[in-house]
Backbone as CSV, one residue per row, in Angstrom:
resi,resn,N_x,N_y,N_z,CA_x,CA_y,CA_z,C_x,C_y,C_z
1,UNK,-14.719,86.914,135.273,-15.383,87.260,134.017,-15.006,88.670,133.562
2,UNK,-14.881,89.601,134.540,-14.358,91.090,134.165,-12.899,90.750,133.769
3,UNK,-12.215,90.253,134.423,-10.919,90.203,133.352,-11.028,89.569,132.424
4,UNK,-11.493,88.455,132.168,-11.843,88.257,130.302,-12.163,89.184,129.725
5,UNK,-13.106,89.558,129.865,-14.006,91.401,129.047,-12.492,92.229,128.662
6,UNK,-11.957,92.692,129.869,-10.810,93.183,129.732,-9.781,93.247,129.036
7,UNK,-9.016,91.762,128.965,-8.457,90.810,128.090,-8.740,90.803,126.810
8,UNK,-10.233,90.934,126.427,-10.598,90.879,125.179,-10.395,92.310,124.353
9,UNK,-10.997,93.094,125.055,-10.511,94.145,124.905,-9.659,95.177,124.256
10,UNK,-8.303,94.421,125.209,-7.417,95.128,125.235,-6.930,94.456,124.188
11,UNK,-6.993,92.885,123.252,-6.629,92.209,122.079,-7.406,93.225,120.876
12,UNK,-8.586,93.200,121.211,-8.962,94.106,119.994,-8.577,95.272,119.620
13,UNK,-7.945,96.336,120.568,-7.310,97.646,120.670,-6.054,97.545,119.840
14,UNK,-5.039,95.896,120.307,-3.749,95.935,119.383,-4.118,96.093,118.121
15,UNK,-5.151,94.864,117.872,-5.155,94.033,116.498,-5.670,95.258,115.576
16,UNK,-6.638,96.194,116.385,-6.937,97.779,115.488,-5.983,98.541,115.351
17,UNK,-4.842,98.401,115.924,-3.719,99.212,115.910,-2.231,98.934,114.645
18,UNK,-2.768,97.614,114.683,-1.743,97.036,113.887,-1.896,96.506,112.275
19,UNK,-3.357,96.399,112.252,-4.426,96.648,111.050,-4.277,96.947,110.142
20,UNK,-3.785,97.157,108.853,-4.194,98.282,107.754,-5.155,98.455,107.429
21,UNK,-5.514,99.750,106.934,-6.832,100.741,106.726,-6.926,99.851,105.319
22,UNK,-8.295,99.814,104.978,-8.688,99.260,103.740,-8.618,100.681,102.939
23,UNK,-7.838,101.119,101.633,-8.198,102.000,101.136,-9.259,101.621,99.138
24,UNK,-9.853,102.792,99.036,-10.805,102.293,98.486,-10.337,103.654,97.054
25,UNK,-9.752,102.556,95.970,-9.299,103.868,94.963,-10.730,104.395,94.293
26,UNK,-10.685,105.839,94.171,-11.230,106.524,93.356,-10.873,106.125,91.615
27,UNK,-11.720,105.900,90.772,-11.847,105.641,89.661,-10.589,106.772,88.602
28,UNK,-9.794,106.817,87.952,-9.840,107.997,87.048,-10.533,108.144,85.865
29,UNK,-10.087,109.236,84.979,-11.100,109.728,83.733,-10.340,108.538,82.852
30,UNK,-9.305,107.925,83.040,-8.358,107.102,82.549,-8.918,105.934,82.298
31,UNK,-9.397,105.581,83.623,-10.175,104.081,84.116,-11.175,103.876,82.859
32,UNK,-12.033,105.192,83.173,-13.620,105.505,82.558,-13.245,104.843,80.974
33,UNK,-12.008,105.599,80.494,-11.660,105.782,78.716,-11.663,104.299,78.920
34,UNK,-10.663,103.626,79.416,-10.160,102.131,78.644,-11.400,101.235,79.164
35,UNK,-12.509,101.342,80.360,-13.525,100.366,80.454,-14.467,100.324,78.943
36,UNK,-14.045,100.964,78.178,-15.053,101.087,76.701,-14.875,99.975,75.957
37,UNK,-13.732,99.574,76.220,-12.653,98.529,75.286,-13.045,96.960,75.675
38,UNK,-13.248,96.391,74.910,-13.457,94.885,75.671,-11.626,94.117,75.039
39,UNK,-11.574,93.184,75.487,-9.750,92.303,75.026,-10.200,91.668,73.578
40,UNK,-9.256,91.918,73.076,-9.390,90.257,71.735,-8.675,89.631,72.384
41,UNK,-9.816,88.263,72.784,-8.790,87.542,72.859,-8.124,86.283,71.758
42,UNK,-8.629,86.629,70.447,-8.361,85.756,69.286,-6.933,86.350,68.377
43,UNK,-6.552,87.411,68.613,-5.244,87.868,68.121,-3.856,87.604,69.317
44,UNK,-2.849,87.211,68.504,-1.903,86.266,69.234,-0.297,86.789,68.755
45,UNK,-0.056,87.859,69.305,1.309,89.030,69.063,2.349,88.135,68.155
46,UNK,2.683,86.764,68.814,3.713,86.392,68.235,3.353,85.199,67.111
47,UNK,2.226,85.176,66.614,2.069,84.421,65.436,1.413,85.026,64.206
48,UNK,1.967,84.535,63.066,1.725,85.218,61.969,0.728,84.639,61.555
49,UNK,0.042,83.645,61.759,-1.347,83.165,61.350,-2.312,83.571,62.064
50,UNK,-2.502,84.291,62.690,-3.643,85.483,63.634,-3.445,86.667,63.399
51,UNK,-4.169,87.094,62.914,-4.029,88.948,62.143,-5.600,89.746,62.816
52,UNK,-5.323,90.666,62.721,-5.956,92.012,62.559,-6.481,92.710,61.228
53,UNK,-7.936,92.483,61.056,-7.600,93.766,59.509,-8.424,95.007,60.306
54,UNK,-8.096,96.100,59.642,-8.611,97.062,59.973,-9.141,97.915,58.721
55,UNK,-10.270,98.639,58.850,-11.201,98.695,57.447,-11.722,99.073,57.478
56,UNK,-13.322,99.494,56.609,-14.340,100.391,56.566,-15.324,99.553,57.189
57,UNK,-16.034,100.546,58.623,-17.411,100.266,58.732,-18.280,100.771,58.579
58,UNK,-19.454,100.575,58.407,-20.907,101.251,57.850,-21.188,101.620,58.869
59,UNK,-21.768,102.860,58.532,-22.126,103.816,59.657,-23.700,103.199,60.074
60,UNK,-24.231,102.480,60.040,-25.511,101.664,60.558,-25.007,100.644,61.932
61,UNK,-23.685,100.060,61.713,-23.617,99.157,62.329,-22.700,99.932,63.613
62,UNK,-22.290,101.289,62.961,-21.684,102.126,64.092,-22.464,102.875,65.033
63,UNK,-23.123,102.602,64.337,-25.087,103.913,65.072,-25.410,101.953,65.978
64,UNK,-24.902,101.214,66.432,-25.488,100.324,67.264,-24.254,100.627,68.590
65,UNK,-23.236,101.027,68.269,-22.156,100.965,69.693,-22.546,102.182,70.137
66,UNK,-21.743,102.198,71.021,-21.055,103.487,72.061,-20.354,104.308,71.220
67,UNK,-20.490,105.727,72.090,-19.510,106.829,71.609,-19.032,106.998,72.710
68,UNK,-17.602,107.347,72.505,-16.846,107.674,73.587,-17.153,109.140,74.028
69,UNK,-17.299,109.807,75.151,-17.543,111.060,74.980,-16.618,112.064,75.487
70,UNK,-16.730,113.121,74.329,-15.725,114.208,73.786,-14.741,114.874,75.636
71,UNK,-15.464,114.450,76.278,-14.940,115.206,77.575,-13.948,114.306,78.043
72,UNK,-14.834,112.793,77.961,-13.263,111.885,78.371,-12.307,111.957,77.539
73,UNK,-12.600,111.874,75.906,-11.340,111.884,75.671,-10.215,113.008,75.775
74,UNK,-10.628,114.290,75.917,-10.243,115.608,75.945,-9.171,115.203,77.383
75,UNK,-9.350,114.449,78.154,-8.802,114.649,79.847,-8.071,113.707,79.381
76,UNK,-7.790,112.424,78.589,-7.069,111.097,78.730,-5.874,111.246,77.767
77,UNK,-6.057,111.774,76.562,-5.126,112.031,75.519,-4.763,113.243,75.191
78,UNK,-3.568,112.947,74.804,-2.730,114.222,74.540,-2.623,114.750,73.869
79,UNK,-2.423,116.422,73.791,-2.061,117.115,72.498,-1.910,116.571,71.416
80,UNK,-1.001,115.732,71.658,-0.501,115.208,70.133,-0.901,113.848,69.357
81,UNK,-1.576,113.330,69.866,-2.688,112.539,69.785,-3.927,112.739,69.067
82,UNK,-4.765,113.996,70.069,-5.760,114.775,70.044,-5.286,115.137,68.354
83,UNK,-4.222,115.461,68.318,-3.879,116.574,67.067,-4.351,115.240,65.837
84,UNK,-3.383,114.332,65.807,-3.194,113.592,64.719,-4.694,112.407,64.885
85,UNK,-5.455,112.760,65.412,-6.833,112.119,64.833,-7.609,112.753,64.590
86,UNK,-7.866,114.123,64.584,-8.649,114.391,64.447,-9.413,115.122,65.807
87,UNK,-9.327,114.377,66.825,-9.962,114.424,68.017,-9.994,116.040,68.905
88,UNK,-8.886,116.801,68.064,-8.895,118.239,69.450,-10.025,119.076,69.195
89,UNK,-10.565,119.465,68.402,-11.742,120.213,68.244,-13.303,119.425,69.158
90,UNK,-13.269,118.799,68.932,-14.369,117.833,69.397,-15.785,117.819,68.246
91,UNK,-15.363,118.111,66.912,-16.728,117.712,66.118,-16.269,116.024,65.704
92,UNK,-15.310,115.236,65.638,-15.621,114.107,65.333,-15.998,112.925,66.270
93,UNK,-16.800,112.258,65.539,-17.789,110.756,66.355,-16.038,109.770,66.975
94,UNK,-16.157,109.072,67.999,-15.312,108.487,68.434,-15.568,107.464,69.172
95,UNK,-15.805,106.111,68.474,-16.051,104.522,68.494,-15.232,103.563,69.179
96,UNK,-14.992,103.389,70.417,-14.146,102.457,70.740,-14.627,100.857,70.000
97,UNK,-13.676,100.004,70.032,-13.417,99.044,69.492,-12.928,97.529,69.870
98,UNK,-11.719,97.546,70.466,-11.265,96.702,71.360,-10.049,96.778,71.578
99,UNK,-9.165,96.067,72.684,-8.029,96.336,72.719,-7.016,94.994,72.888
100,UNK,-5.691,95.436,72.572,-4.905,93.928,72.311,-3.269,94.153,72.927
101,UNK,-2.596,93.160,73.418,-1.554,93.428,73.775,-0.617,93.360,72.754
102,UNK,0.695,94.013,72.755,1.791,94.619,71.831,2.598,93.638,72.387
103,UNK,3.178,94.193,73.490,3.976,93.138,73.980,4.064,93.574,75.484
104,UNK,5.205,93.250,76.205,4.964,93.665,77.870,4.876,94.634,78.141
105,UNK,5.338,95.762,77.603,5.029,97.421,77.791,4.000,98.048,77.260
106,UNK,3.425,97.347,76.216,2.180,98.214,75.622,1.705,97.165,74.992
107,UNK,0.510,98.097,75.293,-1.113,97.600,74.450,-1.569,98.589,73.236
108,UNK,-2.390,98.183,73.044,-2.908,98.911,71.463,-4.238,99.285,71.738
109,UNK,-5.459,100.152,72.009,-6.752,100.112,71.577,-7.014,100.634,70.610
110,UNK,-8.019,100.023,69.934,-8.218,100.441,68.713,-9.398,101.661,68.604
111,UNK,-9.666,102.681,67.949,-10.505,103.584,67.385,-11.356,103.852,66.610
112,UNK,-12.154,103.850,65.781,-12.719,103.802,65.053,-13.572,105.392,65.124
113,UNK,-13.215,106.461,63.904,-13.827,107.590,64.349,-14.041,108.077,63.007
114,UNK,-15.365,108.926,62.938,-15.577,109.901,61.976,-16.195,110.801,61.743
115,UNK,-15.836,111.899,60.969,-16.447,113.043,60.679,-16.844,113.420,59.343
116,UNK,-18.670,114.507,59.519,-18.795,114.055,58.615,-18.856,112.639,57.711
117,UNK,-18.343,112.636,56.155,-18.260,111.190,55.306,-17.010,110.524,55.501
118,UNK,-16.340,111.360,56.195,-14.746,110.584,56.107,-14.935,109.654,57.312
119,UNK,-13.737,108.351,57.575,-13.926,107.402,58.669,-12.180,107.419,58.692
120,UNK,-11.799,107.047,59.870,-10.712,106.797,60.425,-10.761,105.635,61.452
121,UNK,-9.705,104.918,61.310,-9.354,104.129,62.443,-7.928,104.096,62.748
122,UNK,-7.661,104.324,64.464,-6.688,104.498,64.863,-5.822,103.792,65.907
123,UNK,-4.609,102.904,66.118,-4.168,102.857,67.250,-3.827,103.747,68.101
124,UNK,-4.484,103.481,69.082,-3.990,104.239,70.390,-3.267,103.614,70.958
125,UNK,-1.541,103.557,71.429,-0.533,103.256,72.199,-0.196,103.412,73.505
126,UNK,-0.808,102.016,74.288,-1.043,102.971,75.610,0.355,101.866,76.317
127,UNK,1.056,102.890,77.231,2.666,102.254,77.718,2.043,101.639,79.462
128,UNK,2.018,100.538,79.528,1.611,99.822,80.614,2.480,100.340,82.119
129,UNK,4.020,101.096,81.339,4.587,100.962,82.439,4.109,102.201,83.580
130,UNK,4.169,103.120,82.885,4.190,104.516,82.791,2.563,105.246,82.801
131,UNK,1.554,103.876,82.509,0.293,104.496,82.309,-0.225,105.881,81.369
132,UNK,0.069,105.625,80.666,-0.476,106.508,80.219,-0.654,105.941,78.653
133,UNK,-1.615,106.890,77.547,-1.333,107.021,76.144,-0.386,107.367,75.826
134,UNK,0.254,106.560,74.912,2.165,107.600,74.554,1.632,107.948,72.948
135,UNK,1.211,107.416,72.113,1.407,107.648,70.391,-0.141,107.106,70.137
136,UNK,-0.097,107.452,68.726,-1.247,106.966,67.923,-0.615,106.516,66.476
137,UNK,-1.500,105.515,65.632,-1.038,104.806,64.795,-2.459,105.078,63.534
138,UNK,-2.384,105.451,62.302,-3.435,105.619,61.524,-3.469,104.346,60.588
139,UNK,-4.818,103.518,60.989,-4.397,101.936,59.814,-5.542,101.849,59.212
140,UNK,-6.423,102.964,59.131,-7.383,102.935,57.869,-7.824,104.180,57.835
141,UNK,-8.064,104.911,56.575,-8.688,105.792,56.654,-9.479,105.826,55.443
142,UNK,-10.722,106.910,54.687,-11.776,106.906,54.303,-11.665,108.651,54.169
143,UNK,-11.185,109.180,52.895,-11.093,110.743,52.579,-11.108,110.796,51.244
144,UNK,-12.129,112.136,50.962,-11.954,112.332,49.404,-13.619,113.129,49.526
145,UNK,-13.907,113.333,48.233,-14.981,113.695,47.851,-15.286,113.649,46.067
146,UNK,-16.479,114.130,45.288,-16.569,113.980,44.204,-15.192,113.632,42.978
147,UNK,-14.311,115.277,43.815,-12.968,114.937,42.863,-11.703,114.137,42.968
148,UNK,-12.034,113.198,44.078,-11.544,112.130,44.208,-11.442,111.907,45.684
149,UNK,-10.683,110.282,45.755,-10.977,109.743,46.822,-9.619,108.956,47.370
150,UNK,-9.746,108.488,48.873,-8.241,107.709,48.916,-9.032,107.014,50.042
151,UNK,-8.071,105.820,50.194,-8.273,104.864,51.032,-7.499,104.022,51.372
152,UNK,-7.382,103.280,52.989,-6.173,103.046,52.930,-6.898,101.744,54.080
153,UNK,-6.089,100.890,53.821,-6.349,99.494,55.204,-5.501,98.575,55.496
154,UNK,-5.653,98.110,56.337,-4.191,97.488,57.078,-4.360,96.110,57.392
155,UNK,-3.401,95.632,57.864,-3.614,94.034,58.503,-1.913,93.534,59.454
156,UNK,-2.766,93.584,60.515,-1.550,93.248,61.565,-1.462,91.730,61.681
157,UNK,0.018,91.487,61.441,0.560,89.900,61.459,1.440,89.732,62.524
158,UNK,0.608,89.445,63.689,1.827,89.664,64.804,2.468,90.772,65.283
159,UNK,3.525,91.123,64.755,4.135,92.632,65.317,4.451,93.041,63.821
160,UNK,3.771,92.547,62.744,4.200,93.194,61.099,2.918,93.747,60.925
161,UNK,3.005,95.123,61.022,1.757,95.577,60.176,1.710,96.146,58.742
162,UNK,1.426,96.027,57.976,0.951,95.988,56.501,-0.336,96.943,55.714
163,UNK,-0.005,98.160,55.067,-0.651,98.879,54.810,-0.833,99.312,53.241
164,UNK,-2.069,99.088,52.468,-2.345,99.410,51.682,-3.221,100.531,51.129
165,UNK,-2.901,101.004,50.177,-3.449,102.670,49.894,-3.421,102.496,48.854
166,UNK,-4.842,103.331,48.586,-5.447,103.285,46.947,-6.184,104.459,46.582
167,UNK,-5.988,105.389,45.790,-6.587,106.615,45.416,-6.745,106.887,44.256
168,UNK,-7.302,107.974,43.955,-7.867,108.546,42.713,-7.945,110.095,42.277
169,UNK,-7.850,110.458,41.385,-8.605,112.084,41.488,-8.553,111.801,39.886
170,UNK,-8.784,113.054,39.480,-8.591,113.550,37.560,-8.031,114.450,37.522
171,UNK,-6.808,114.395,36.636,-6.226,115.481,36.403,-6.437,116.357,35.261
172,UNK,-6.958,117.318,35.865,-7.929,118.951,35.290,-6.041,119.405,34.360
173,UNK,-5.281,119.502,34.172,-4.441,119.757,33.657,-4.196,119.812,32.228
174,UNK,-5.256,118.624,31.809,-4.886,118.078,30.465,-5.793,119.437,29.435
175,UNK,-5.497,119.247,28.247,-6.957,120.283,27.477,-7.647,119.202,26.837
176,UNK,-7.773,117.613,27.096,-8.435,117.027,26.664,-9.184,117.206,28.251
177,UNK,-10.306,116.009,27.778,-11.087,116.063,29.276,-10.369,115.631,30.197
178,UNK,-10.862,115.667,31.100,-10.118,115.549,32.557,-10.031,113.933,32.690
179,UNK,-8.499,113.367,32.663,-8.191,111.907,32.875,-8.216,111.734,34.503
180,UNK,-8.934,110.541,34.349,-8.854,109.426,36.017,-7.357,109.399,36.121
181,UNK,-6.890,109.382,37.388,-5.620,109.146,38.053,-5.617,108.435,39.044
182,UNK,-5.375,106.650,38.927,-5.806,105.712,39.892,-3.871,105.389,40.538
183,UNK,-3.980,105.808,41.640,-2.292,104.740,42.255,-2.692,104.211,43.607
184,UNK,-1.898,103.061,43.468,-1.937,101.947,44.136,-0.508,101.742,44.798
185,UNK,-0.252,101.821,46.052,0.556,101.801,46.932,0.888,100.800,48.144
186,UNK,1.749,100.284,48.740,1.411,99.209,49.943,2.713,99.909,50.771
187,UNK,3.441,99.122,51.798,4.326,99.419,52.571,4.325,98.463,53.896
188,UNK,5.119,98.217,54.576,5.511,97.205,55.465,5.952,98.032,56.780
189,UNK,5.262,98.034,57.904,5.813,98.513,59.114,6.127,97.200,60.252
190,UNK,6.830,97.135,60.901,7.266,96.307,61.865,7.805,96.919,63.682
191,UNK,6.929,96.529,64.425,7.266,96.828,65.830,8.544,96.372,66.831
192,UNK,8.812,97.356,67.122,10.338,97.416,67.009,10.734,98.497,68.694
193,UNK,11.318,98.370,69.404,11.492,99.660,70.441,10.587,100.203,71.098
194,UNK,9.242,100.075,70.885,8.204,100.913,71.308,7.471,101.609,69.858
195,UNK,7.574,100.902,69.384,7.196,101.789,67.661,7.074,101.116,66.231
196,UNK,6.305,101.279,65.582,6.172,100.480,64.123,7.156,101.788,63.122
197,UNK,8.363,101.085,62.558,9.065,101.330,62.019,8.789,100.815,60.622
198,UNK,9.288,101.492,59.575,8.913,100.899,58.263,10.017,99.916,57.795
199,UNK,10.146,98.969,57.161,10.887,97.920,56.696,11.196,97.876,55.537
């Protein structure tokens, strides 16, 4: 019976020896940012009859989500990112939204942020391979005040995204009264290399 004990033993000593250690990852500030995001899973990259619009939301129905907060995003995105939303100072509100695949290297989450009366919504370009945020993409925005206003909204068709812009002001120039100045604009971008290129 002592050499069984023994025997046994000395099996459990290999089998601990030969084992791998369970390791147990620590979370990053990375992790934290993209758990905000839930998937669409109703948008479908390579068909043009499943779109995206992107657009104005009412700040009532934005006062029901989450805010992302100013510290995560400060650690996850970059300078140049930070720069072109708005985001480096830290006075604007910042709404995650959901997120969607591009194609095998990247995903898209979407943004939704604002300051003050103005609203923005933004792709964030995040490169699967490489991990990280690489770019940002602006497909609606919400700017202006009394002396005029602009606005702009989008609609993704697969890998064609499609952007329309519409503004206003008066031009104080005239010595009659001040005329409305309405233009109406569109444009065609298409994903291409890692990037929406214009067409």
């Amino acid at each position: 019976m002592k050499n069984y004990y023994f025997i046994l033993l000395i099996l459990l000593l290999l089998y601990s020896c030969n084992s791998k250690p369970v390791i147990f990852e620590t979370p990053t500030a990375q992790d934290g940012f993209m758990n905000y995001f839930s998937y669409e899973t109703n948008f479908f990259n390579t068909n043009r009859d499943s779109f995206l619009h992107f657009h104005f939301i009412d700040n009532e129905i934005l006062e029901e989500g989450e805010l992302i907060p100013d510290s995560l995003i400060q650690l996850v995105l970059n300078d140049t990112i930070l720069e072109n939303t708005g985001l480096k100072d830290g006075a604007a509100n910042c709404f995650p939204q959901y997120y969607f695949i591009i194609d095998e290297t990247y995903d898209a989450y979407v943004v939704y942020i604002t300051e003050n009366w103005y609203h923005f919504q933004y792709l964030l370009i995040y490169n699967k391979e490489y991990e990280y945020f690489e770019k940002s993409y602006n497909v609606f925005e919400f700017i202006g005040g009394d002396g005029g206003q602009e606005v702009s909204e989008s609609w993704l068709f697969g890998k064609e995204l499609y952007t329309k812009i519409s503004s206003h002001h008066y031009d104080m120039m005239s010595n009659d009264e001040p005329q409305k100045v309405v233009i109406n604009e569109s444009y065609l971008e298409k994903w291409e290399n890692g990037k929406f290129l214009k067409v």
